[in-house]
N, C-alpha and C positions, 0 to 999 in steps of 0.2 A: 504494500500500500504506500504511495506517495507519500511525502511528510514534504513541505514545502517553509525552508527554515530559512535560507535567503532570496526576495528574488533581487534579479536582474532584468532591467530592458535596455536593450540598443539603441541610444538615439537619446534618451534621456538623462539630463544630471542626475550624478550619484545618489542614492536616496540617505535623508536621516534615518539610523537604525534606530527606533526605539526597542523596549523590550521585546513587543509583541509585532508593531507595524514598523514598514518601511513607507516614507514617507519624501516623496516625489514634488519637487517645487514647480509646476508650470506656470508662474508669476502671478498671478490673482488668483489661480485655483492652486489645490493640492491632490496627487493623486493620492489614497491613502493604502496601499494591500498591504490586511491582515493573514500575517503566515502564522503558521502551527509551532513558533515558538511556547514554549511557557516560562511563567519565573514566577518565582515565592521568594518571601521575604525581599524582594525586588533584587533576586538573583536570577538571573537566566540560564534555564539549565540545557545541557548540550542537547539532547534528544528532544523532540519534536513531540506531541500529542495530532493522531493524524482526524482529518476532519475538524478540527482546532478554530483553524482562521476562519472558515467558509459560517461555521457555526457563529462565532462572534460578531463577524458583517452583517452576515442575516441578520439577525436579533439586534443590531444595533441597528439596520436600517428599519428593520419594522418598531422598533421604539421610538426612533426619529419621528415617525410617520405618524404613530397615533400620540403624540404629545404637540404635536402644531400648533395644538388650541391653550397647552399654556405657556409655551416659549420656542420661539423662531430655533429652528439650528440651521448647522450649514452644509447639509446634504445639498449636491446639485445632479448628482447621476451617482448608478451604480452599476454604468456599461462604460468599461477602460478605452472600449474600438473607439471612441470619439477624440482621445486625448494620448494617444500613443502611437508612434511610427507606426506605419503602412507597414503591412508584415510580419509585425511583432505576433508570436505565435500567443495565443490567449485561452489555450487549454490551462494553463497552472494557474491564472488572471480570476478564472468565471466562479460568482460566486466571493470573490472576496476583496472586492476593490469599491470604495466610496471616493467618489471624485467633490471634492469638498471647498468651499470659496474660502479664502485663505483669510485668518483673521489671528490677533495679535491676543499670544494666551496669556488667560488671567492667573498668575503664580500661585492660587489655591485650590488644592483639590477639594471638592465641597461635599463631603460626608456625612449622610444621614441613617440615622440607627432608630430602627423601631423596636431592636429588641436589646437585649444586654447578652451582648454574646464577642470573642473575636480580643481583638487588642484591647475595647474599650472594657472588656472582664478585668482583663487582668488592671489594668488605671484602676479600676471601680475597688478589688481589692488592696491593691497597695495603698489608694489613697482618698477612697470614700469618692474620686470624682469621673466624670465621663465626658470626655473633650474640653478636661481642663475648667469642666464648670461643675457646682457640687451637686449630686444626686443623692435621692432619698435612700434612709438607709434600712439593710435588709432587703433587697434586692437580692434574687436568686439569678443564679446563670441560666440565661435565654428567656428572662423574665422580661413580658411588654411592658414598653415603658407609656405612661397616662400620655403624652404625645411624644411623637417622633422627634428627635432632638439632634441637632447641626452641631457637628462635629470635626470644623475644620482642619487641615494639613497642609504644611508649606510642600511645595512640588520641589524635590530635590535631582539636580541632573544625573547627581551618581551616589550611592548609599541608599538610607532609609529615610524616607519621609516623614518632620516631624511636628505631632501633631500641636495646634495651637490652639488657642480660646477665640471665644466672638469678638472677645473687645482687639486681643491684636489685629483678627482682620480690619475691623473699621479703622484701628493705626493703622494700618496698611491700605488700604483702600478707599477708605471713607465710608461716613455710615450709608448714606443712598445707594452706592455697591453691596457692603456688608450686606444689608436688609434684604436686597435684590436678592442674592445669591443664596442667604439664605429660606427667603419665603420658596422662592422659584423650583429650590433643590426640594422643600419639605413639601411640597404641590407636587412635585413628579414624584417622589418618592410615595404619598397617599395614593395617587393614578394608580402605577402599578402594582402596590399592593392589592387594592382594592380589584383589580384585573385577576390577578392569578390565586388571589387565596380560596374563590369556588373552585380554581381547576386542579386544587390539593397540593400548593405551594405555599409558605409563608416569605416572604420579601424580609428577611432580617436586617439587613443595612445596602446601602449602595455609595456608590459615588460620581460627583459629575464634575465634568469640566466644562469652563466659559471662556468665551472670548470675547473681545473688543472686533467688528465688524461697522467703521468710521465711528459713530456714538453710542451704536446700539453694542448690548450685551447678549449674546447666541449661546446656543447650547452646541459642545464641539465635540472632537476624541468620538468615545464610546458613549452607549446610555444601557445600564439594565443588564450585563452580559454575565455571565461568570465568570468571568475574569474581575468585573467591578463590586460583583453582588455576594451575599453569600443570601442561597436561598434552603430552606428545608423541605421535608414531605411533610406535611402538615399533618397527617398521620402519624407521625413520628417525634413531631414536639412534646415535648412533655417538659416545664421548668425544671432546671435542675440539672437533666441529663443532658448527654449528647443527641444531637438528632442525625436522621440520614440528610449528609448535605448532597445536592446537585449541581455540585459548582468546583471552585479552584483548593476547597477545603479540602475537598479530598487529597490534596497532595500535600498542602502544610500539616497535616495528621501525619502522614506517611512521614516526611523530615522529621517531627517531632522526636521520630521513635532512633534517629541515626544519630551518629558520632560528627555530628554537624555546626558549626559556629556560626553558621547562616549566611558567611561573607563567602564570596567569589575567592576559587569555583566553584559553583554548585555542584552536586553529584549526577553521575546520568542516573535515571530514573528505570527502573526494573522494567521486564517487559508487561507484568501485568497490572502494575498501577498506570502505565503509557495506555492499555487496553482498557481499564475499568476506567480512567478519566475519559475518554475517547466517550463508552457508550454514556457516561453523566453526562456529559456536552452536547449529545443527540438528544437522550431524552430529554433536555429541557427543552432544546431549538422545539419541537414537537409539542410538546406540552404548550407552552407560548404562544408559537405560532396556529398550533392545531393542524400541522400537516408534517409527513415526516421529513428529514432534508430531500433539496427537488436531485442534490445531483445526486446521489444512488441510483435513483430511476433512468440515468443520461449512458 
């Protein structure tokens, strides 16, 4: 099975590698193709998860799609033939390229938590607080919290992301930013919970990213994917315990258990955690969407 970890195109400047996308400057636009990289602990690990990418672009472009009504993003296609040398072969392409209007990003990742579960557990034990602001106490792990709560993080280019309070971002941004980002984030964040918890998922936390597109503020990157989210079988929640995750959890569980410091390099990944992430990443695309991935069927 294919695993598609770098691409290449002919004809185009070199792409930015982020962890997961390669990312393509065509001067006002961006091309964006998500490949089947993964990383934890914002380590990128050498093997590939296959069906990965294709699964993340879908589900970020159908999140795109049904969030228009509460904030613009910056999907413009998600067919590359329009923006890529005549020729360029586009079997490795289909299915995981967002062609996106280029917009100047906001340095906070915007973190919403609806449940107490993940990094903000362990904050909540060490220090009674959750994104650096104080929550009530006696609080159980994976316990909902009375509203969804903003949980900002400085966007770091290399290392670990660290997290901050509401009041730094409005130093840093100003409060009429701050407010945006955060009403905007805890609005999508409600959407898709409220979307997938009939279809036997709970939305535990997510993350978004914005940008500056001339005045306005868009919604950019990802939205909703497992790589941003951590979601459960909501059959399987219970406070307290662990639940079955459908997402990127499953492989920070698996490092948990290794002789690991978390810093680069990461280790390859066994063949059947590669195989059991692989079908978590379908079964959600499906659950989500309500149809199974299209290119199986191709």
């Amino acid at each position: 099975m294919t695993v598609l970890l770098e691409s290449r195109i002919a004809g185009l400047p070199a792409p930015k590698r982020g962890k997961v996308r390669d990312v393509y400057d065509l001067g006002d636009q961006l091309l964006i193709v998500t490949t089947d990289r993964i990383s934890a602990f914002d380590c990128v690990f050498p093997n590939g998860i296959p069906h990965k990418g294709r699964v993340l672009n879908t589900l970020a472009l159908h999140w795109f799609s049904r969030t228009r009504h509460i904030v613009e993003n910056h999907v413009v296609s998600d067919d590359p033939a329009a923006v890529v040398p005549a020729g360029t072969p586009l079997d490795d392409l289909r299915w995981r390229c967002t062609v996106g209007r280029k917009c100047k990003p906001i340095e906070v990742e915007c973190v919403v938590r609806g449940y107490l579960d993940g990094s903000a557990w362990v904050e909540y034990q060490e220090n009674g607080t959750v994104g650096r602001e104080p929550a009530p106490l006696g609080y159980k792990r994976k316990q909902r919290f009375e509203t969804p709560r903003f949980t900002p993080a400085t966007k770091a280019a290399s290392g670990h992301d660290e997290n901050i309070s509401f009041a730094q971002v409005v130093n840093l941004l100003g409060a009429d930013v701050a407010n945006f980002l955060r009403d905007t984030s805890i609005a999508l964040y409600r959407f898709a919970h409220d979307e997938m918890l009939p279809k036997g998922f709970v939305l535990a936390d997510t993350k978004f990213e914005f940008g500056w597109l001339g005045d306005k503020i868009i919604l950019i990157d990802e939205a909703l994917t497992p790589d941003s989210s951590r979601f459960f079988e909501r059959d399987s929640y219970v406070e307290g315990r662990r639940s079955i995750s459908v997402d990127k959890q499953f492989v920070r569980d698996y490092c948990e258990t290794l002789d690991w410091d978390k810093n680069p390099p990461a280790p390859r990944l066994p063949d059947d955690i590669v195989a059991k992430t692989s079908e978590k990443y379908l079964r959600i695309l499906e659950v989500i969407t309500g149809r199974p991935a299209p290119w199986l069927n191709e």
